[in-house]
Structures are given as structure tokens and as C-alpha cells.
C-alpha distance (Angstrom), angle and dihedral (degrees) to the residues before:
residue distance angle dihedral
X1 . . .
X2 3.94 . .
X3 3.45 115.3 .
X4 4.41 120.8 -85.0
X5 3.87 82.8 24.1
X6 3.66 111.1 117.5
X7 3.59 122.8 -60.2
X8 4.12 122.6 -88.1
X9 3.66 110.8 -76.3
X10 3.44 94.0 -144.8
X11 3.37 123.5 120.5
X12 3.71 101.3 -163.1
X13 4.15 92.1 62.8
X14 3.81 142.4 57.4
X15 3.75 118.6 -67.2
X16 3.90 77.0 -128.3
X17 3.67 94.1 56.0
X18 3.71 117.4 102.8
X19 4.14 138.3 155.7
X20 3.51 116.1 -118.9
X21 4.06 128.8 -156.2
X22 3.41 121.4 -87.4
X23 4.23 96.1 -113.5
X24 3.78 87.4 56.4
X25 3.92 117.2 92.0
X26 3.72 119.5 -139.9
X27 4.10 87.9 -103.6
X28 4.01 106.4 128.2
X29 3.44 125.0 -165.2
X30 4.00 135.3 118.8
X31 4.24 126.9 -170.1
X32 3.68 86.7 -107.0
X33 3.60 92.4 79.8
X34 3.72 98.6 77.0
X35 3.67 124.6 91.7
X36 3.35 108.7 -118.8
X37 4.27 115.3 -178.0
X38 3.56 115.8 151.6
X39 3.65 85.6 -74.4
X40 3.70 92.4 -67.5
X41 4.00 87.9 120.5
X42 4.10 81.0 66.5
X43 3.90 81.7 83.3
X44 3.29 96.3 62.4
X45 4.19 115.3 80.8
X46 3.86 91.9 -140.7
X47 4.21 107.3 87.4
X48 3.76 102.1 -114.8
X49 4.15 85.7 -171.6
X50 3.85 92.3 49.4
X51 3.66 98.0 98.8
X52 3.99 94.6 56.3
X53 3.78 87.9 32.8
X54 4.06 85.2 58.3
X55 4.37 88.1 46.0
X56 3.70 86.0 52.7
X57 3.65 99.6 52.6
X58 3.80 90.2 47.6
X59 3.79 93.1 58.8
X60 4.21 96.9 39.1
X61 3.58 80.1 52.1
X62 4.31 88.5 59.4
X63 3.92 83.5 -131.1
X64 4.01 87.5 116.8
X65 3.74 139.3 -5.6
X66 4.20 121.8 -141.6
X67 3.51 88.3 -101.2
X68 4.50 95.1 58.8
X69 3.90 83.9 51.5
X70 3.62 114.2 95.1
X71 4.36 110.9 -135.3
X72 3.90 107.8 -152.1
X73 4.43 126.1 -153.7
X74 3.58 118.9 -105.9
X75 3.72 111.8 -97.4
X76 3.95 109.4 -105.7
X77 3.58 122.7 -131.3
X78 3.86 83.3 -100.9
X79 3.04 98.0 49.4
X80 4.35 84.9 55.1
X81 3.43 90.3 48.3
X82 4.02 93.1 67.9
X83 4.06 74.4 81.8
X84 3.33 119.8 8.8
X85 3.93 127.1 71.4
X86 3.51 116.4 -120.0
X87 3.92 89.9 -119.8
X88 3.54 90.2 61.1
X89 3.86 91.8 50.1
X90 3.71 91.1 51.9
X91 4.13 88.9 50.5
X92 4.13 81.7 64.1
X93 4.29 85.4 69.1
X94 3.78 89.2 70.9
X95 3.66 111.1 89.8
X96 3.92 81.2 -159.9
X97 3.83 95.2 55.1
X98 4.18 94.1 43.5
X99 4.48 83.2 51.4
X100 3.99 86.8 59.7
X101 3.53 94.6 46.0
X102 3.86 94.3 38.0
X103 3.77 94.1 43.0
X104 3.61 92.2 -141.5
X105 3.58 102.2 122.4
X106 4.03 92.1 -158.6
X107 3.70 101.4 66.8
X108 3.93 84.1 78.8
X109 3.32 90.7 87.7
X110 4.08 101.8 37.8
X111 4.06 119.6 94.8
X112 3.52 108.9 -102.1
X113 3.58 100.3 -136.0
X114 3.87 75.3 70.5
X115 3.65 95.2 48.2
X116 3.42 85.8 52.2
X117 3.53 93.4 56.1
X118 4.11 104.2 41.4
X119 4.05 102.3 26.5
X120 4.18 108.5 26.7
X121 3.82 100.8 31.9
X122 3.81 96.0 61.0
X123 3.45 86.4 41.7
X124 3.90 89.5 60.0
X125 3.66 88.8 47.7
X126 3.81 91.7 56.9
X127 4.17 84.1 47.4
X128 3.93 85.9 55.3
X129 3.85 91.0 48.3
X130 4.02 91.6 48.1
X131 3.70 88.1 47.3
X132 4.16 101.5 49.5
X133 4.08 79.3 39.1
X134 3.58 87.3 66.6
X135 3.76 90.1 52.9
X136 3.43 98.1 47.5
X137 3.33 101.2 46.8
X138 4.08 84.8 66.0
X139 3.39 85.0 49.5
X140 3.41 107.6 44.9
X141 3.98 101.3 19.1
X142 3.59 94.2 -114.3
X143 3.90 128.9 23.2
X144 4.22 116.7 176.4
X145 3.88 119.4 -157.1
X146 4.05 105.7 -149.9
X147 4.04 82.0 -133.7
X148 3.61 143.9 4.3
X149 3.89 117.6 88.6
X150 4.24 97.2 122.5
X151 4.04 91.5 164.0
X152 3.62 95.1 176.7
X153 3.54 101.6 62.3
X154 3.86 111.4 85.4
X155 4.25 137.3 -177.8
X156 3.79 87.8 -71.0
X157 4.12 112.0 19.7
X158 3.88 138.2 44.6
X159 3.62 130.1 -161.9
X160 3.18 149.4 133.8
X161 3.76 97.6 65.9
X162 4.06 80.0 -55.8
X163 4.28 111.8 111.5
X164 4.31 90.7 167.6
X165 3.31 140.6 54.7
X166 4.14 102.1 -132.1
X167 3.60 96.9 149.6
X168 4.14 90.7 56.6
X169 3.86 85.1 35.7
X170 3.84 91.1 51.6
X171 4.45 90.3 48.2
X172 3.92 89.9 44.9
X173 3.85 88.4 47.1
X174 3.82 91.4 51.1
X175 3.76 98.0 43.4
X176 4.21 96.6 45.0
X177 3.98 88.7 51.6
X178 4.10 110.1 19.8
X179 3.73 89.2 35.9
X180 3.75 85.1 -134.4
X181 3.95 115.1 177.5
X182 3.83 111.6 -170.7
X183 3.69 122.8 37.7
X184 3.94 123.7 177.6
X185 3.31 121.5 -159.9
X186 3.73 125.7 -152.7
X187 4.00 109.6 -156.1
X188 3.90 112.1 -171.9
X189 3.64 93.5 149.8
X190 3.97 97.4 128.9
X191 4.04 89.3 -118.9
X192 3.93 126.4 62.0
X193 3.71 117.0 -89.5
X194 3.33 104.2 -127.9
X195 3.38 113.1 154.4
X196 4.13 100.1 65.1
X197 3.50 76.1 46.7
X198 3.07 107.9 66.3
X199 3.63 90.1 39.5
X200 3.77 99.0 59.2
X201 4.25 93.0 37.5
X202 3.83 96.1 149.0
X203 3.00 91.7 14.4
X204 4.67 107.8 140.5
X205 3.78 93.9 179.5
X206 3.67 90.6 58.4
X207 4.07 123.4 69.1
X208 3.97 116.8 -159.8
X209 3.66 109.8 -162.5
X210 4.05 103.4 172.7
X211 3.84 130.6 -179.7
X212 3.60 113.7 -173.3
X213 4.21 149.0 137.2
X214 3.55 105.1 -86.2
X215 3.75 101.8 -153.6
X216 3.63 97.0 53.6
X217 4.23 138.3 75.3
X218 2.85 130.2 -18.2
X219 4.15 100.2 17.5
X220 4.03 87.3 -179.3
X221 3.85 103.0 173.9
X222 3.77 98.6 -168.7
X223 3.70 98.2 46.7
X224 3.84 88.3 52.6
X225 4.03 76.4 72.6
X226 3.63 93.4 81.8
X227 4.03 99.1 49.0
X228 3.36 103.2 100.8
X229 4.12 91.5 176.3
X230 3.78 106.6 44.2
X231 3.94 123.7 -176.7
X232 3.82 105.5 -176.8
X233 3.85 102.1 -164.2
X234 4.14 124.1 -164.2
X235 3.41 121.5 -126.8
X236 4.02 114.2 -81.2
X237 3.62 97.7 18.2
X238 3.43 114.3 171.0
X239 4.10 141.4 -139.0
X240 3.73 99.5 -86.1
X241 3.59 99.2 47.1
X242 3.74 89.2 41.4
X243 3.61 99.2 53.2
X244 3.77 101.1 39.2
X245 4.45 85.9 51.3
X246 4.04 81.1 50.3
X247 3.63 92.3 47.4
X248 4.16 100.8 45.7
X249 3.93 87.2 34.9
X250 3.82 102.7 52.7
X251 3.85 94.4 39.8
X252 3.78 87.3 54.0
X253 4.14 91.5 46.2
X254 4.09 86.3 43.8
X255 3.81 98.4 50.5
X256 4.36 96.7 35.5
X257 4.01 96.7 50.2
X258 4.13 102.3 25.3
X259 3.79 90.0 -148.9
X260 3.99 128.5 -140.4
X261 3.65 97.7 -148.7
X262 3.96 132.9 -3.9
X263 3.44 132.5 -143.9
X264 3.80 122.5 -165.1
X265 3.63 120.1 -161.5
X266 3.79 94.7 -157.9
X267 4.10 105.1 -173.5
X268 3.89 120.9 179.9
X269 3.24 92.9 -142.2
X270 3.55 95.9 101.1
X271 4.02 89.3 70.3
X272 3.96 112.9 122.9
X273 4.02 108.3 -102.2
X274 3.74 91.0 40.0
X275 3.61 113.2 134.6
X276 3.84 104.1 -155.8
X277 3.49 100.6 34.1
X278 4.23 96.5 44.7
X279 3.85 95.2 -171.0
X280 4.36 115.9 124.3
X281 3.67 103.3 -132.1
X282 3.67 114.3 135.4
X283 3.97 137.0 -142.3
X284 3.76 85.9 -96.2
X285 3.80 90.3 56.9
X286 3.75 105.1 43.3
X287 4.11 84.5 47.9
X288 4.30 82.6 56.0
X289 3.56 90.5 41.8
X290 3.44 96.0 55.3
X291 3.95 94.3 43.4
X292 3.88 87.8 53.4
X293 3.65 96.4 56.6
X294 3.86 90.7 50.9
X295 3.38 96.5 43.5
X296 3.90 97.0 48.4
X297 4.03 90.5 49.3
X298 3.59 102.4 32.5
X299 3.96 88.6 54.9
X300 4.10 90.9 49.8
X301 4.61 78.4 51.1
X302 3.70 86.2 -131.2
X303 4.19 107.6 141.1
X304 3.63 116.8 -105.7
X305 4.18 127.0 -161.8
X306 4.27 112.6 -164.8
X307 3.53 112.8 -152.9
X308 3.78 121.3 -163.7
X309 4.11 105.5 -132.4
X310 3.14 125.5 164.6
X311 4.11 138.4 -12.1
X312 3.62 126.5 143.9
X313 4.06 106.4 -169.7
X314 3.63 117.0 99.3
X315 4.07 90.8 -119.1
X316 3.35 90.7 58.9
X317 3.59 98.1 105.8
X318 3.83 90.3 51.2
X319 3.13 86.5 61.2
X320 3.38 111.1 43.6
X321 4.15 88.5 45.8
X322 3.82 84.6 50.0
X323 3.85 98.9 56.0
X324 3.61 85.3 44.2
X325 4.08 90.2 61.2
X326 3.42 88.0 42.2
X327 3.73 94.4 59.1
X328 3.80 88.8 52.4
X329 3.81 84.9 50.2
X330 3.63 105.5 59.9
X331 4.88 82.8 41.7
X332 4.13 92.8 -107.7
X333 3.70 86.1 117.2
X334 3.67 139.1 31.9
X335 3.97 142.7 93.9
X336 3.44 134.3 -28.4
């Protein structure tokens, strides 16, 4: 089934699940996932654009035209329900409730059916790509959605500029259908990921390995419960400690739990300069992080799916679009 053809007919998968052709690579992304409001999302520090800004960059590049890119469905309110409670669905109606999530203070005061339309709809697109990443990364042995990866948003509770759970969405996807038992996931999103946490507390089949600043947002005690590999960083650490924590840390997570299928929430927001994030790692470091991860995982064959988080510079895309290219440079991504 090509890709914006009619969904999978199967009745035994995801209404998000789809097969793609053989000269695609397991990249997902589509335009819709930009936040588009008038240019109200301009007052908000996190790059609303930075997704499609990322595709862009891929394709000037000659790394991939639109057509290699794989362009995922929305997820459906059923679809969202496989996690969420309806309750917490219904709290997404309030303009009020989406502006705390959102953190942009302005969208108070803006209809939601038009919230709905500019703010939570791309979002669900970027829950859809997570989702059929999941998938294709079993497929495929990796797959990378240009977006997605909002760990603090959990079953019940957004925030953080995350309203839905797509990394708990993409596990429960891949363990109803692939019958998948042991997922690790590899958080190096500068900020605790606390909302799969706190959905998978207690949780054996699932692996937490999380490296994040300590003294800044969220600082939730009880989800730190379900880490079971946590790297506490200080503020302004730089590339060398970094690297060699990533290093020790992931090689210790790798060999103890003997994962099924990883998935690496990969947020820029680690980059020196950042103002949210406060850690010193520069371009040249995230692109090395990045290229370990693959390279430790890929070389064990176990099926990795990147996930683009958070990042709040303006040169974040660059980046992220460069370390991308770089991963197809050194063969630990690339088509079928």
C-alpha cells in the first residue's frame, strides 16, 4: 500500500498502520505538522515551523525528495483512546486547558474549534507519525518521525507544549499487534520524561533509561519511580562528560535488559545556548550522540524508532537534519 492510499484493511493492526514501497525510507513527516496560527505561535520560544524546517533541509540537502518521505494519518479519537481517558480528551475542548498545556498564554482567548484546528490537529498528525514509526522501525530496523516525542504528557495530563501521549501510544501499538515484550527507551531530551513514566510505573516489559538536568522542569518525584537507568546531569555539562555518561550508561541499559525494540527520544534541547534545557553540548555533540545510539543498537540488530522531542534554538533544525545525513553517512541508515 503506497502511502495517502487508503488505510490498511487489516483488522489485526493500527488504523495508523500502513506498508510503504520499497524506494521510500522509513523517514515520516508531512507539512501538516507545523503549527501554523496567524503567527501567534511566534510567541512561544519553542519553533512551531521546526519540524517542516528540518523536512526541508533534508531534501535541499539531495538526501531525500517529498516523494522518499513517508506522510502518516492523523490519529482518531479512537485511536487516542487506546490511552487516554475520555475525561482527559474532553479537558482538550477548553481553550483555557490546551493554553496550560501549550504554554502559549494567548490561545486563552482563541475559539477552540480553532485550536483544534491550528495547535491539536498537527499534533495528532505527529501522534500518527510516532505510531506508524513504531511499525516501521520493526520493519525496516529503524524508522525516524521528523517530530513527535512529547514525553511529558501521560494517560491523564499534558504539558510541556505536549497534549498526547505518542510515545505510550507508539509501545501500546507495538505490543497489541507485534506482540513485542521488552521495550527500552532512550530519553535524551534535556528534561525528564515523565509522562510515559508515569504511565508504565511497574511496568517490567518496559526499560526507562533517562538522561536529563536535574534542577529544571518538570522535577516529578514519583514518575522518577519508573526510570530504572537514571543519568542526573548538572547544569552546563559539556560534550565529554556527556558522551562518555551516554557511552557507560547505554552499554549497561543494552547488555542488563536485551531489548526488543528501542525508541530514542532524541530532543535538541540539550544544545549549548538553549534556554530551557541549560546543558553545553554543542551541534557537534548532539550529531555524535545521535550516531552512538545507532551504532550501539543497530550493531546488537535490535529495531530502533528516533523521535524528534524537544529543542528550542532556532538552529535546531540544522541540526537535527544534519545528524540525520550524517547517520546515512557513516551506512546506519538508508533504504530498504
Amino acid at each position: 500500500m503506497r502511502v495517502g492510499d487508503s488505510k490498511s484493511s487489516d483488522v489485526n493492526s493500527s488504523t495508523l498502520y500502513f506498508d510503504i514501497s520499497d524506494d521510500q525510507w522509513p523517514i515520516v513527516y508531512r507539512s501538516e505538522y507545523d503549527v501554523r496560527f496567524w503567527g501567534l505561535e511566534l510567541l512561544h520560544p519553542f519553533d512551531a515551523h521546526k519540524w517542516g524546517r528540518v523536512a526541508n533541509f533534508l531534501i535541499k540537502n539531495g538526501m531525500l525528495d517529498e516523494k522518499m518521505m513517508v506522510k502518516p494519518f492523523e490519529a482518531s479519537k479512537e485511536e487516542l483512546l487506546k490511552v487516554h481517558s475520555k475525561k482527559y480528551l474532553k479537558t482538550l475542548n477548553w481553550s483555557f486547558q490546551v493554553a496550560m498545556i501549550s504554554e502559549i498564554a494567548g490561545l486563552v482567548m482563541v475559539p477552540n474549534v480553532i485550536v483544534q484546528k491550528r495547535y491539536l490537529k498537527p499534533m495528532r498528525y505527529q501522534v500518527g507519525g510516532s505510531i506508524l514509526a513504531g511499525k516501521l522501525a520493526l520493519e525496516r530496523g529503524y524508522a525516524i518521525n521528523i517530530g513527535g516525542g512529547f514525553h511529558h504528557c501521560s494517560a491523564i495530563k499534558g504539558g510541556g507544549f505536549c497534549p498526547y501521549a505518542d510515545i505510550t501510544l507508539l509501545i501500546k501499538n507495538i505490543k497489541q499487534y507485534y506482540n513485542i515484550d521488552k521495550v527500552l527507551i532512550v530519553d535524551l531530551d534535556a528534561h525528564q520524561g515523565n509522562g510515559y513514566a508515569r504511565d508504565f510505573l511497574n511496568d517490567q516489559d518496559i526499560y526507562i533509561m533517562d538522561m536529563y538536568n536535574y534542577a529544571i522542569y518538570p522535577g516529578d518525584i514519583p514518575a522518577k519511580k519508573a526510570i530504572r537507568k537514571k543519568i542526573e546531569l548538572d547544569c552546563y555539562t559539556n560534550d565529554k562528560e556527556y558522551l562518555q555518561l551516554l557511552q557507560t550508561h547505554l552499554d549497561a541499559a543494552l547488555d542488563e535488559f536485551q531489548p526488543k525494540l528501542v525508541v530514542y527520544n532524541a530532543g535538541t534541547d540539550v544544545l549549548a545556548g538553549d534556554p530551557f534545557g541549560r546543558l553545553s553540548i554543542t551541534a557537534s555533540g548532539i550529531i555524535q550522540r545521535d550516531e552512538i545510539v545507532f551504532k550501539k543498537v543497530r550493531n546488537l540488530s535490535i529495531p530502533i524508532v528516533m523521535l524528534t522531542s524537544g529543542g528550542y534554538l532556532p538552529e535546531t533544525a540544522f541540526i537535527i537534519s544534519e545528524s540525520i545525513i550524517n547517520l546515512k553517512m557513516v551506512n546506519l541508515i538508508g533504504p530498504k
